[in-house]
Biopython code that builds the backbone (N, CA, C, O; Angstrom):
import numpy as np
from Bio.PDB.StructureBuilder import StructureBuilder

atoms = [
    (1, "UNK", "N", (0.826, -1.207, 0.000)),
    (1, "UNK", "CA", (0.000, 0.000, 0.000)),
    (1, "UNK", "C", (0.864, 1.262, 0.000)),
    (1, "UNK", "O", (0.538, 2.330, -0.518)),
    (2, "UNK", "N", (2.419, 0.914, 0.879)),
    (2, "UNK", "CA", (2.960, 2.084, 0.865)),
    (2, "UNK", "C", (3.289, 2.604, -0.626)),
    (2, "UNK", "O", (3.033, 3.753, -0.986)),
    (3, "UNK", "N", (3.880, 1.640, -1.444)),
    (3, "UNK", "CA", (4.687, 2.233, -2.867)),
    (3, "UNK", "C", (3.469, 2.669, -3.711)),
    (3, "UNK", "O", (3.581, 3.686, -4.396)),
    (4, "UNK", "N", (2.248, 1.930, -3.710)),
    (4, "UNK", "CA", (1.093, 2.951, -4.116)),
    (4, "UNK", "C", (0.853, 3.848, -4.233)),
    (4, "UNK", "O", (0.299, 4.308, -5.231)),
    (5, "UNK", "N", (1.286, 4.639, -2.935)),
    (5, "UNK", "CA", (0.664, 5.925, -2.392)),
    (5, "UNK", "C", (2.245, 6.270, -3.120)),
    (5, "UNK", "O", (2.141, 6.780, -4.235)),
    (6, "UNK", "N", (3.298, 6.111, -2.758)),
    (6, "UNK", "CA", (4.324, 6.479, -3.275)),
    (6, "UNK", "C", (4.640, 6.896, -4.687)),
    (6, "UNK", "O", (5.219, 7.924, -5.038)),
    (7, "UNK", "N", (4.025, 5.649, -5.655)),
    (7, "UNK", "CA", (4.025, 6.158, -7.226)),
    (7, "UNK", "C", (2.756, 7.027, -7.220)),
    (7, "UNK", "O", (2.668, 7.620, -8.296)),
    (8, "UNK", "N", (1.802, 7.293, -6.430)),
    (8, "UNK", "CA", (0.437, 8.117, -6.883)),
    (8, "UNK", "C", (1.334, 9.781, -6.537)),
    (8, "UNK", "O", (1.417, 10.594, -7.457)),
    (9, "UNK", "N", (1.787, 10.020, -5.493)),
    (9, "UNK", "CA", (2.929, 11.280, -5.358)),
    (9, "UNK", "C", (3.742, 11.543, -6.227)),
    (9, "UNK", "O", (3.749, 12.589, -6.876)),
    (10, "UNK", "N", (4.695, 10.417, -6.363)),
    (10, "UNK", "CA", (5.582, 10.707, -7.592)),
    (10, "UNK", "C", (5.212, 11.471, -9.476)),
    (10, "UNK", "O", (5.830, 12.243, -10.210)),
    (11, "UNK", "N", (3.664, 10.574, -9.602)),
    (11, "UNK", "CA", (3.565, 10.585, -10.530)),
    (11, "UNK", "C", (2.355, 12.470, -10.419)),
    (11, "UNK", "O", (2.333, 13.325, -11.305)),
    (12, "UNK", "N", (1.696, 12.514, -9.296)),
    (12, "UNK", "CA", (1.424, 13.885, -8.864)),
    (12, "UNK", "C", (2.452, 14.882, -8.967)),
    (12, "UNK", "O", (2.147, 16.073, -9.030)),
    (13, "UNK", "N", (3.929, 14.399, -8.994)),
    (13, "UNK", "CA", (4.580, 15.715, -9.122)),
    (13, "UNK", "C", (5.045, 16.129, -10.479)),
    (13, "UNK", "O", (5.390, 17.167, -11.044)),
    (14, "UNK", "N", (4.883, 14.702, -10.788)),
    (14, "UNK", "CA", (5.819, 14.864, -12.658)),
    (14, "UNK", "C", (4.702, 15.886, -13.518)),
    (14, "UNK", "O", (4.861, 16.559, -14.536)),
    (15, "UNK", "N", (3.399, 15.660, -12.544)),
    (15, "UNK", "CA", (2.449, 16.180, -13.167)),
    (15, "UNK", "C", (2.259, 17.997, -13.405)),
    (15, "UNK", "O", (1.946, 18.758, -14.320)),
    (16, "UNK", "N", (2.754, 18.103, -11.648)),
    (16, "UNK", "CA", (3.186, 19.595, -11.630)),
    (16, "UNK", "C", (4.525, 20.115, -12.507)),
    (16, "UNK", "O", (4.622, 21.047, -13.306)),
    (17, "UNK", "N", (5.065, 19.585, -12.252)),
    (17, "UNK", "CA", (6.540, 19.839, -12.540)),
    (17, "UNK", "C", (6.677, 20.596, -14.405)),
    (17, "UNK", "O", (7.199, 21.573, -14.942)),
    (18, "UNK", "N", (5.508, 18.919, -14.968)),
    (18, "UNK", "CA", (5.112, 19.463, -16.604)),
    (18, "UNK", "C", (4.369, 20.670, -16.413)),
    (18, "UNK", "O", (4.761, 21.632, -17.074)),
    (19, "UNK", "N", (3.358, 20.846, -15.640)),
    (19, "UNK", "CA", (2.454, 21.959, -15.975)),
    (19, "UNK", "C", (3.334, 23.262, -15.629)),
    (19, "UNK", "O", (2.984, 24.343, -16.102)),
    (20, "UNK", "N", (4.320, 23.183, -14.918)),
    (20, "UNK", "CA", (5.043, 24.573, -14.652)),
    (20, "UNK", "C", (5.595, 25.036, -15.788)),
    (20, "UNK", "O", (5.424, 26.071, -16.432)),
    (21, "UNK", "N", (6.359, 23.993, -15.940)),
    (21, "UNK", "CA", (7.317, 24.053, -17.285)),
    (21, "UNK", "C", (6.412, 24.800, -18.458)),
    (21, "UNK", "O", (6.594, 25.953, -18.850)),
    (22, "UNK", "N", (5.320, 23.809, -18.965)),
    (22, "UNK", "CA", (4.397, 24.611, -19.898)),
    (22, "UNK", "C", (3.667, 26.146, -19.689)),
    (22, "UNK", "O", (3.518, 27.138, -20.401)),
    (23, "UNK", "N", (3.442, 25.906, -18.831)),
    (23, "UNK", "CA", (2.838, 27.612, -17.811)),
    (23, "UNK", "C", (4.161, 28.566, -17.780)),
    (23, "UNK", "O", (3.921, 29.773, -17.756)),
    (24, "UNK", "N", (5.691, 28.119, -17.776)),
    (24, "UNK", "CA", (6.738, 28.613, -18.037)),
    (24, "UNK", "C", (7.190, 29.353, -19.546)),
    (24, "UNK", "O", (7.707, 30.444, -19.791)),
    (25, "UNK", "N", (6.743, 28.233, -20.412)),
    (25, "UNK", "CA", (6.758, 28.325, -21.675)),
    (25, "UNK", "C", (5.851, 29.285, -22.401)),
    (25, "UNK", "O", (6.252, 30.267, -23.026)),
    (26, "UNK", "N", (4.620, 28.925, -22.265)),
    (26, "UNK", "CA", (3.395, 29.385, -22.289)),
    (26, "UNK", "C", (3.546, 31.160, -22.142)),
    (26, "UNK", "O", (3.407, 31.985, -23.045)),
    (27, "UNK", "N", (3.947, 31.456, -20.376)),
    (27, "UNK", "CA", (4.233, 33.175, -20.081)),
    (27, "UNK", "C", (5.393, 33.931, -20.961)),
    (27, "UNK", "O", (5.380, 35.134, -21.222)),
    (28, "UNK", "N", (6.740, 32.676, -21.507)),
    (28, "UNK", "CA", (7.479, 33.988, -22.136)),
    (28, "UNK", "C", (6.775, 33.745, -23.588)),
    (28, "UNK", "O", (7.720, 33.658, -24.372)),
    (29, "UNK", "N", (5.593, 33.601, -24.288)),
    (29, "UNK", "CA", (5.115, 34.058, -25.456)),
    (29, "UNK", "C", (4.032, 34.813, -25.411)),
    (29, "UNK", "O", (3.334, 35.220, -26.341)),
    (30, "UNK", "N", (3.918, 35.002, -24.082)),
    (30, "UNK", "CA", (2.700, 36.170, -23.961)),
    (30, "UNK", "C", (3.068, 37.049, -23.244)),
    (30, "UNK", "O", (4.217, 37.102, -22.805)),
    (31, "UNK", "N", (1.955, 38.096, -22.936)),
    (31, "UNK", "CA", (2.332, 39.093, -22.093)),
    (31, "UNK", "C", (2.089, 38.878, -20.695)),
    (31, "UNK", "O", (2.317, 39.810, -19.923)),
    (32, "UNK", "N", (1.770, 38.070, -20.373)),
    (32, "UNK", "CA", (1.483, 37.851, -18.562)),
    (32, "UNK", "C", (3.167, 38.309, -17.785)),
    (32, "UNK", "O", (4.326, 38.248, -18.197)),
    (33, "UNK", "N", (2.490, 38.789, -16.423)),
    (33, "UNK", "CA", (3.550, 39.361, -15.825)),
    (33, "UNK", "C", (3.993, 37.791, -15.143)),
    (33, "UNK", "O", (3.414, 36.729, -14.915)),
    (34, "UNK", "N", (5.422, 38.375, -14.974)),
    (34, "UNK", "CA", (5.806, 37.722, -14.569)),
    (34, "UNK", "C", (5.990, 37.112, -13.127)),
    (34, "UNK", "O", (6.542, 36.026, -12.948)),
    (35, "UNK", "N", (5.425, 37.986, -11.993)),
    (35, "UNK", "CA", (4.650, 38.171, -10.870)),
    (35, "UNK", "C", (3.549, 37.382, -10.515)),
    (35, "UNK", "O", (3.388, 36.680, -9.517)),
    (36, "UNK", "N", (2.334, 37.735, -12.093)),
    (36, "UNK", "CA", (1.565, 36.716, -11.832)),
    (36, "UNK", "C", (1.573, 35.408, -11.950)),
    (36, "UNK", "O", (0.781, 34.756, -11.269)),
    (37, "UNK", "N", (2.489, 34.751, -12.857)),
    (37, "UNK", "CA", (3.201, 33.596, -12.846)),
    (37, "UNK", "C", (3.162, 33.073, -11.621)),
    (37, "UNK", "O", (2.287, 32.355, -11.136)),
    (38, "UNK", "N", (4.628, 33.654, -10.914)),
    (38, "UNK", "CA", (4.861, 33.084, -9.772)),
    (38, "UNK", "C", (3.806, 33.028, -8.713)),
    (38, "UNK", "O", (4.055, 32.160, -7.876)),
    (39, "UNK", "N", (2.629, 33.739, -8.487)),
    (39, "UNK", "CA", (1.739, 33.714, -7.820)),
    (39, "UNK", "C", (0.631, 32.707, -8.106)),
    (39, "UNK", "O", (-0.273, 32.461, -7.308)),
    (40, "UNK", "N", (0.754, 32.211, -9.164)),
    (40, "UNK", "CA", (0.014, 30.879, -9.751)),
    (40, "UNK", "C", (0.757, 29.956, -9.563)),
    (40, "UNK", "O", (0.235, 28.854, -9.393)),
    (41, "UNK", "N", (1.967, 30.051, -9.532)),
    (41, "UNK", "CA", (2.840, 28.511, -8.840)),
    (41, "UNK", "C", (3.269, 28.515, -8.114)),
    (41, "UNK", "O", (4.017, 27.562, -7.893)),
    (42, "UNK", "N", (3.156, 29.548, -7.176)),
    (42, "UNK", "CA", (3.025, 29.563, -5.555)),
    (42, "UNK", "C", (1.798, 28.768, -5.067)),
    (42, "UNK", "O", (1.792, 28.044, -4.072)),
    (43, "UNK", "N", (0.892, 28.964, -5.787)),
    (43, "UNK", "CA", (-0.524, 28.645, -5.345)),
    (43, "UNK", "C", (-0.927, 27.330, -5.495)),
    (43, "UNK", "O", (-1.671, 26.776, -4.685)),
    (44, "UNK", "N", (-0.365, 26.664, -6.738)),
    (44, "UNK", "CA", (-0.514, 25.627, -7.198)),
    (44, "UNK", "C", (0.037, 24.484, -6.749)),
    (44, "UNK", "O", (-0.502, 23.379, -6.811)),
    (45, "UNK", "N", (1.921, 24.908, -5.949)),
    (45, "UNK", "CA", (2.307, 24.173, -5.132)),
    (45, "UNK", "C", (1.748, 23.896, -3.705)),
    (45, "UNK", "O", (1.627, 22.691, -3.484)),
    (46, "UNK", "N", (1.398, 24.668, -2.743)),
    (46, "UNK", "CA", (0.277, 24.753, -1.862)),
    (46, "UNK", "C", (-0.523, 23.891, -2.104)),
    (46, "UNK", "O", (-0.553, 22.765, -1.608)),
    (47, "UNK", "N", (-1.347, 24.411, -3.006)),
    (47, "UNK", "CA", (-2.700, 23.486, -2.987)),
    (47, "UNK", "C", (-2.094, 21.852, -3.024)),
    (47, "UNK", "O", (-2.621, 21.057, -2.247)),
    (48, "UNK", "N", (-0.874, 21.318, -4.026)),
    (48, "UNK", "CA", (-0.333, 19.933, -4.053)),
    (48, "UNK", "C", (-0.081, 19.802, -2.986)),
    (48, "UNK", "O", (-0.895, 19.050, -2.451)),
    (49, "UNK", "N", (0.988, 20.306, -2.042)),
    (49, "UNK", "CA", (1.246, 19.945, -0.705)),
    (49, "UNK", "C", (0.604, 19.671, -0.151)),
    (49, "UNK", "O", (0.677, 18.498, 0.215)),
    (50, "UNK", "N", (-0.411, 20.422, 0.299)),
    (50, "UNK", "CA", (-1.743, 20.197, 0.757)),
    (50, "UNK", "C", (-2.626, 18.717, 0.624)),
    (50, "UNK", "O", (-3.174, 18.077, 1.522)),
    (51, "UNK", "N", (-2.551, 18.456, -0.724)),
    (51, "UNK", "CA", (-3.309, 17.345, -0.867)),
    (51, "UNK", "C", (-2.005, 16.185, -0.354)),
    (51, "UNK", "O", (-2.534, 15.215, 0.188)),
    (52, "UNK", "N", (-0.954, 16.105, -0.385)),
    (52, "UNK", "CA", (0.044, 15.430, 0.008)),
    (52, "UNK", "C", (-0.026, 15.230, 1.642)),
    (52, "UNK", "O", (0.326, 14.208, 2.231)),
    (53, "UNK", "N", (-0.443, 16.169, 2.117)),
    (53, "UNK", "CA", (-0.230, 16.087, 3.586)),
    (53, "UNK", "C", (-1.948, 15.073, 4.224)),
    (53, "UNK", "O", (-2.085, 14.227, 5.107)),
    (54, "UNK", "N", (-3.042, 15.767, 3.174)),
    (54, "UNK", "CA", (-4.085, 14.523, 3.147)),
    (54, "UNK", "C", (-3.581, 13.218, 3.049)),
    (54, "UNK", "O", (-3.738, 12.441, 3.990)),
    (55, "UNK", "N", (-2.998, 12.884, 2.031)),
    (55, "UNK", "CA", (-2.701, 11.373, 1.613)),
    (55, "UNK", "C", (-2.051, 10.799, 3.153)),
    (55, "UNK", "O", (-2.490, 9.835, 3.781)),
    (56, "UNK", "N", (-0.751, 11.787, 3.600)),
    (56, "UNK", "CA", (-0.142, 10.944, 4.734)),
    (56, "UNK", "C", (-1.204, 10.818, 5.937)),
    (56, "UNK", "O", (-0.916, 10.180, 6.950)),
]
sb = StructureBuilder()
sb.init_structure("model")
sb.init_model(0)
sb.init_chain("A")
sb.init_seg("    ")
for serial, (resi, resn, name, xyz) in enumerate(atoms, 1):
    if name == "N":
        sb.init_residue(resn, " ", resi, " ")
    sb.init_atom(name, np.array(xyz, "f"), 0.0, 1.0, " ", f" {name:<3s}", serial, name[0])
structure = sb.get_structure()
């Protein structure tokens, strides 16, 4: 049950990790500040942690 929960995290982060990257990609072809960026993946990490600290 433990490595379960273990690949369900792991594979939760690869998940963030892509969406930053693209949300990375994504802001230098537009005009979004770059402020608000980081305030969306400030937020976004939170909210994961969060659900991480549920799971344990």
């Amino acid at each position: 049950m433990k490595e379960v929960i273990q690949n369900i995290i792991q594979g939760l982060v690869l998940l963030l990790l892509l969406s930053l990257i693209l949300k990375i990609l994504f802001a230098s072809k537009t005009t979004i500040r770059k402020k608000g960026l980081l305030v969306d993946v400030a937020s976004s990490s939170i909210a994961f942690f969060d659900k991480g600290e549920a799971l344990s």
